[in-house]
N, C-alpha and C positions, 0 to 999 in steps of 0.2 A: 414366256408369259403372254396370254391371249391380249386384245386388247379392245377395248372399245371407249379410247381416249379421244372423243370426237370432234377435239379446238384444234382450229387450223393454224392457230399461235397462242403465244403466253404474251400475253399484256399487261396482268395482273393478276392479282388474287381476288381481289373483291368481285363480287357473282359468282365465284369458284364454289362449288358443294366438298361437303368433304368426300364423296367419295371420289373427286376425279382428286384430290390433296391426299388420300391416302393410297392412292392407284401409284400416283408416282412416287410418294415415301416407300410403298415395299419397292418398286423396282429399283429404287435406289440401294436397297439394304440389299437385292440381290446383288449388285454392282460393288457394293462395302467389301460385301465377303466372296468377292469373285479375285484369283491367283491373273495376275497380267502380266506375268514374266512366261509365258508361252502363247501369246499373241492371241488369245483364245477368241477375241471380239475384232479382232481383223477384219473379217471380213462381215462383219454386223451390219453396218452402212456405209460401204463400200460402194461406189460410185454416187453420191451423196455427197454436196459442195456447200461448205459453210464460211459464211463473209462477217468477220468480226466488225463493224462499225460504230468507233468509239469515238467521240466528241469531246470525252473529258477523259479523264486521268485516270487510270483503274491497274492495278496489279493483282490482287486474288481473283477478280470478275474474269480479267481477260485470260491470264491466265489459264481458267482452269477449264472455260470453253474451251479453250485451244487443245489444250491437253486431253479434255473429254470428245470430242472432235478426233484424233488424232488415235487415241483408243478404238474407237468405233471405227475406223477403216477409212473416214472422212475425207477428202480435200479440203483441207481449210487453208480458205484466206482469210489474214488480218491486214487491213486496209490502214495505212498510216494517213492518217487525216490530215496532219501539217505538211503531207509532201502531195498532197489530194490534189483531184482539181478545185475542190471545195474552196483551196487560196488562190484561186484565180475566178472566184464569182461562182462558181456550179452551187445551183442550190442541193438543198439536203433531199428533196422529191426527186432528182436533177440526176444525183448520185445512186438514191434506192434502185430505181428505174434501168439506170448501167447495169450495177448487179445484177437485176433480176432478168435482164433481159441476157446474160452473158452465160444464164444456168445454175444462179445459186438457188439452192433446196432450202435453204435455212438461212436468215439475216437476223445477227446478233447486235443490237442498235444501244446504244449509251447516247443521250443527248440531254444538255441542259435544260430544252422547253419540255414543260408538262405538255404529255398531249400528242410526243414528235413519233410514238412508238405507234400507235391508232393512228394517226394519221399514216404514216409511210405503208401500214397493213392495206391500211384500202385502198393502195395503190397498185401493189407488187399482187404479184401471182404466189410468188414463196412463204414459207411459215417466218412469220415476224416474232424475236425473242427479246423483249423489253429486259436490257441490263440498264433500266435506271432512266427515268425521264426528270427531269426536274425535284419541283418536291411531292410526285404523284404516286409513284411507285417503284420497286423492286423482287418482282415478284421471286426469281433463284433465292434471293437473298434469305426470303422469309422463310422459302420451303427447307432450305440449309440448317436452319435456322431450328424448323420443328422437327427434321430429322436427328440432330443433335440434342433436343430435350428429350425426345423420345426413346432415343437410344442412351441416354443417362437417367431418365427418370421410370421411363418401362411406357409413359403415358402424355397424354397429351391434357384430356380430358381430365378436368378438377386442378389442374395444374393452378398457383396463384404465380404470374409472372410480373414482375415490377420492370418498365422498360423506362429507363432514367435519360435526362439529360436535352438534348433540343430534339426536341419532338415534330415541331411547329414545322421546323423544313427539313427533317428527315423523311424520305422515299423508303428507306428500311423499316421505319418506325410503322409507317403508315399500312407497308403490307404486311408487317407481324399483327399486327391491329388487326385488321381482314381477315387473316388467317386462323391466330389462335381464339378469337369469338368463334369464328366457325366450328373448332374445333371443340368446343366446351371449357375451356378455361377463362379466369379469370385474368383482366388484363389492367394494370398500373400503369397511368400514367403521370411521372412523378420526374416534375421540372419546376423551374421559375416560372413563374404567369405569364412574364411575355413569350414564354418558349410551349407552353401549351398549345395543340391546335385548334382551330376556332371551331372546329364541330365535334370537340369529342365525348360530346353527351350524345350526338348522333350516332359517334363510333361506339360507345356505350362501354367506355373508360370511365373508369374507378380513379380521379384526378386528385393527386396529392402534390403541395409543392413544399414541403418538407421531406429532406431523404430519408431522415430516420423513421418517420412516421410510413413512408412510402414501404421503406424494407421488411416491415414487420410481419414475421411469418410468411415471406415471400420464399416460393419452391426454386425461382429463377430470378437470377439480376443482370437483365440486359441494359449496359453502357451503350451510351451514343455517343459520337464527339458531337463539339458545336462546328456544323457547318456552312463558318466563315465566308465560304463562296457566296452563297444564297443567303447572306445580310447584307442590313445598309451599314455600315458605318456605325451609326450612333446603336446599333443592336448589339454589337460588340461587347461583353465582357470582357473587365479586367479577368483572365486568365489567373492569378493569384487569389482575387474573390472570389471566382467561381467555384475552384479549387477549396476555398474553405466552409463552402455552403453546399455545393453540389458532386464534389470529388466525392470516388468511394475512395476509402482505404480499410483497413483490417478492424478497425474499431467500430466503422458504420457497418460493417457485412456483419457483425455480430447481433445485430436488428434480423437478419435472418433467417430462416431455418439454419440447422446444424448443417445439416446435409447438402443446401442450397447451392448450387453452383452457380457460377460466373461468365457471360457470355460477351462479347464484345466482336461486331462484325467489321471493324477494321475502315482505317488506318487509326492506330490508338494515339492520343493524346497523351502520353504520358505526365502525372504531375496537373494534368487540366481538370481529364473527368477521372480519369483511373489515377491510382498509387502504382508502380511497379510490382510492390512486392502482392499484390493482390493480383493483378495482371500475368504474374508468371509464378502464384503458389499451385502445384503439381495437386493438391488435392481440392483445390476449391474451381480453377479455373477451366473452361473448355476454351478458350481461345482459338489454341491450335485445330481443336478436333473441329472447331468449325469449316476451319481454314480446311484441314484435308478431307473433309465430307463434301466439299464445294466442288471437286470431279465426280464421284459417283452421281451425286444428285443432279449435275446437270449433263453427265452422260443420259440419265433416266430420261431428262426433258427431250435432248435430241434426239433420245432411239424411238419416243412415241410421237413426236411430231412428223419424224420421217416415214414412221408408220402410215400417214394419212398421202 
């Protein structure tokens, strides 16, 4: 596939047009339905060095860089940050800096300040790939995200998507927002008030804090957990309340389209925001298929980045 993917990193979604968002949704679909039991992308980006740099906790992110890394013919390093010099005083500029200076192509950065992923870009020489800054952004996460409705719904465009749950400090929340406005659909945002975010008549959110009211005739229902990290204390929900105001289970999904599926980008709350048996029904939920869309799609990111 030709290309004229012109960013020299992924930071975000927001300023993103859709066509460089649909540039890397097909190549990601090429990557879907591509056979990797005869090594066929070996030597794709091959001599090509990618440094996972994760600050917080992540199991599908790190993952599936690594494993998309690793397909594409990569060197990749994952850098364990607890065994880092980072615990002996190195700062996070300190660190990018090593890397960049040692020949990595590609830096895959998770950091809790908003801001740490732009910031470390205008330092480094290499492509910078925001897995998650605070509560700013996630941009793989989104793109995963719209590859997954699009490959279940045929579309993107006129889609009504209800994205539920703490809004306020979710990074995922923020760049499905960016994205699917871009993209022409309609976008729910449907939480308790204090879990709203404070600009989302900017973001040009449809804000409901009623779930039932939220799910009606929605095409997609994306769960968020509450994340506890990023509250004070007194933000906290009783867990059991929440659950009985904001949980989905089988009785509120029925607020939504027949056909509506179910989307949750992980780690699930069970019993919090989600019911189980709505979490793992075979005909309502993509769950999984986010989770395994999460290599193709950010193979796509790292073969066009390395492109540049």
């Amino acid at each position: 596939m030709a290309s004229d993917f012109s960013r020299p990193h992924l930071l975000g979604i927001k300023g993103m047009d859709a066509a460089a968002i649909n540039q890397i949704l097909d190549l990601a679909e090429h990557y879907v339905e591509a056979d990797y039991s005869d090594h066929a992308f070996a030597e794709k980006c091959r001599g090509r060095a990618l440094a996972n740099l994760f600050f917080e906790p992540s199991t599908r992110t790190l993952a599936s860089f690594e494993l998309a890394g690793k397909r594409l013919g990569m060197d990749v390093i994952t850098l364990p940050v607890a065994a880092s010099s980072v615990h002996k005083g190195e700062t996070l500029s300190d660190t990018a800096a090593t890397l960049d200076a040692m020949g990595v192509d590609l830096l895959v950065l998770r950091h809790p300040e908003t801001g740490a992923a732009q910031a470390v870009a205008r330092q480094v020489s290499c492509s910078v790939i925001n897995a998650g800054d605070g509560t700013n952004e996630h941009p793989t996460q989104a793109l995963l995200d719209a590859l997954t409705m699009r490959r279940h719904k045929g579309r993107l465009e006129g889609l009504v998507v209800a994205i539920c749950g703490d809004l306020k400090h979710s990074r995922v929340g923020r760049s499905n927002f960016h994205l699917l406005r871009t993209m022409g659909a309609t976008v729910r945002a449907v939480a308790p008030k204090a879990f709203v975010p404070d600009d989302a008549a900017e973001l040009g959110l449809e804000v409901f804090d009623n779930l039932e009211r939220g799910l009606e005739g929605a095409d997609v229902v994306m769960m968020l957990r509450l994340q506890k990290e990023r509250m004070a204390v007194a933000e906290l929900p009783s867990p059991v309340a929440y659950f009985a105001a904001f949980g989905l289970d089988a009785e509120r999904l029925k607020k939504a389209r027949p056909d509506a599926i179910v989307m949750h980008p992980g780690p699930l709350n069970r019993g919090i925001e989600i019911a189980s048996d709505v979490a793992d029904d075979p005909a309502r939920s993509v769950i999984l298929d986010q989770v395994r869309l999460g290599v193709p799609l950010r193979m796509a990111v790292l073969d066009l980045l390395s492109r540049g």
